[in-house]
C-alpha angles and dihedrals in degrees: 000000000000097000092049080042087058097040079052096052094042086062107052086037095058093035096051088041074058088060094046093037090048084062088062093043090249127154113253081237086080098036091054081054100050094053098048091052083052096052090028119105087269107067109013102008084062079073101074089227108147104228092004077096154314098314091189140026086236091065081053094052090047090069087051084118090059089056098047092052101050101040078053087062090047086057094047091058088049094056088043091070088061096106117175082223108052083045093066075067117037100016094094085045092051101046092055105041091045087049098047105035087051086052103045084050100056085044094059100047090044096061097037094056090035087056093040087050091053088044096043105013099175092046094061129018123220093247098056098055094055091038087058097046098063088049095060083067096071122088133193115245093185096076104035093052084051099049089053096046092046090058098029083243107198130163139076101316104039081050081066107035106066087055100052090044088056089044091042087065097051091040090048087055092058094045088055102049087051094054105035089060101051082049091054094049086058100050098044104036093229125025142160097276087176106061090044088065103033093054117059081038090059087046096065104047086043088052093046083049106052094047094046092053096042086051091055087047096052087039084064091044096048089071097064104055120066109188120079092225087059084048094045086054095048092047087050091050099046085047087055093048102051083044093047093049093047077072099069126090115198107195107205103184116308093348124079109205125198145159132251103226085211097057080042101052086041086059099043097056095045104053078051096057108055099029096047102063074202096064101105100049087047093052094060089048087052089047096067099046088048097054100087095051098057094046076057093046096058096035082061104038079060097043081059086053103119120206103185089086086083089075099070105072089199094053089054088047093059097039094054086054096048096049099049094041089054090042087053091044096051094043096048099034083046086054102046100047096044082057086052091050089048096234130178112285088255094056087056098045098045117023112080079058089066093052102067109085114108138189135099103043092040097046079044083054092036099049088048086062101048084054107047094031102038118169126067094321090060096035090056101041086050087053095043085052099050089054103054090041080060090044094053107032087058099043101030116067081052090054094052097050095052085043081055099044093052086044098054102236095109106060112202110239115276110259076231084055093052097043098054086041099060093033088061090046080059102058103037081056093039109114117252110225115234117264127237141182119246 
């Protein structure tokens, strides 16, 4: 009763910080935020209540399966966008931007915290600089995708934007594998450099595979049922299961092989989309039984938002240096790749804006560190990361949609629009006279 007392809770929390946010013209993505850090173990947790909030982060970790299903049919969305032809347009665009900002990323963070370790070596180890560095390549795809479809977000950059998200997560697995081996190496002293490299590598074509073959499954299946409530449920199964896969780890000698459920869920919507002539129609289907779960995803993503990462000052020190360093990485690698691709003047202005939101993949990263490394090293690079994951989640939604709206891609409501739409309001609240015989 008392976890189906808190999902309960999570959802009116985060529905009714919509109402108050919209006020301010902020995306529900920060609203949702917002109300999961008030009923997280932070604010009213801290209380002790039961049901007033989350009392503990463990009651948050409990709902883990909520989230990774929901964040599966994110990905799913995303992966959804990957037309074959829209592609023909933007898929040049996208390669090179999401190669090249990941990378410049990567580049900018590396030199800042290797300059700030040979400044202030026991403040900050070797490994955990590069270690940081390949993390600043990830981006999160869950708030951006919200952002767009909140404000029906379409144009040039948007058209891009979706692509080089999906690609950023792929391109950030190889960084990281590169990195984190060498920081490994340093750290240890020997280590299996191969399998560092060959497994996240090997991450990213399994996972391609499996949802492409699980999207051309459900594309057969599709045929034989009629309804859309039959088609909703296989789209929802076929979501589960992909999710449900990305969990396994197959260890083959010395190397332990696994999936990404968002590569897999990516895959697995865009193969759907441009094999089932029906796509479009059954993702809007999809869309309103997912809804729910993503209002929970993010309520909770915000209720595991620690603040107690704010009372090491070192911690804040690096973390300051590490956020504005990516920020400046994604913004200027965005820019100068979209000049190589030869993209519209928008694309180059705003883009890189729209790329700095950060959680999933790099807490993913972030949480294989803490693991392999351990001690102080993994310790400081999970709270770094933290920091910068509340930083960002909180900032950067915000961020995106005034990035949209320069850029033209979110158009503000017609005053005619407006108008009809308060003038029906009126009439269905209108009071209805009694009625009464001659």
């Amino acid at each position: 009763m008392q976890t189906l007392l808190l999902l309960a809770l999570a959802l009116f929390a985060g529905l009714l910080m919509t109402r108050l946010f919209v006020k301010f013209r902020l995306p529900d993505v920060t609203a949702y935020l917002v109300a999961g850090i008030l009923i997280g173990p932070c604010v009213l947790g801290r209380l002790g209540v039961p049901c007033l909030g989350f009392n503990t982060s463990e009651q948050v970790d409990s709902l883990s399966m909520i989230s990774d299903v929901a964040l599966g049919f994110i990905a799913f969305a995303i992966g959804h966008e990957f037309r074959l032809s829209a592609l023909k347009q933007t898929g040049k665009q996208a390669t090179i931007i999401g190669i090249l900002q990941a990378v410049v990323a990567t580049a900018f963070v590396d030199i800042a915290l290797i300059a700030l370790h040979f400044m202030m070596p026991d403040l900050l180890p070797m490994p955990v600089a590069i270690t940081l560095g390949a993390i600043a390549a990830a981006t999160a795809p869950a708030a951006t995708l919200m952002v767009v479809r909140q404000y029906k977000a379409k144009g040039p950059v948007t058209d891009v934007l979706l692509p080089v998200v999906a690609l950023d997560d792929a391109v950030g697995l190889v960084i990281f594998a590169v990195s984190f081996g060498i920081a490994q190496s340093m750290k240890n002293g020997t280590t299996h450099i191969a399998a560092l490299i060959i497994e996240p590598l090997m991450e990213v074509i399994l996972s391609v595979g499996f949802g492409a073959l699980v999207g051309l499954g459900l594309t057969w299946l599709e045929r034989f049922f009629h309804s859309h409530r039959n088609r909703n449920a296989l789209i929802v199964g076929s979501v589960v299961l992909t999710v449900a896969v990305s969990q396994l780890k197959i260890p083959i000698g010395p190397f332990t092989f696994g999936f990404s459920s968002l590569l897999v869920c990516m895959m697995l919507g865009t193969i759907f989309c441009n094999f089932c002539p029906l796509s479009e129609d059954l993702m809007l289907q999809a869309d309103r039984w997912s809804g729910p779960a993503i209002t929970l995803f993010f309520v909770l993503s915000g209720a595991a938002l620690d603040f107690s990462v704010f009372a090491d000052l070192s911690v804040v020190l690096i973390g300051v240096i590490y956020i504005l360093f990516r920020s400046m990485g994604k913004i200027i690698g965005a820019h100068w790749s979209s000049v190589l691709a030869k993209s519209p003047k928008t694309v180059k202005k705003y883009l890189g804006i729209t790329l700095l939101p950060q959680a999933g993949v790099a807490l993913g990263m972030c949480s294989t560190a803490y693991r392999v490394l351990g001690g102080v090293e993994g310790t400081l690079i999970r709270n770094i990361v933290l920091f910068s994951v509340l930083i960002y989640e909180l900032v950067g939604p915000s961020l995106t949609k005034w990035a949209l709206t320069k850029a033209g891609d979110i158009q503000a409501k017609s005053a005619d629009m407006l108008t009809r739409r308060q003038r029906r309001l009126q009439e269905i609240t209108k009071p209805v006279p009694p009625a009464f015989d001659k």
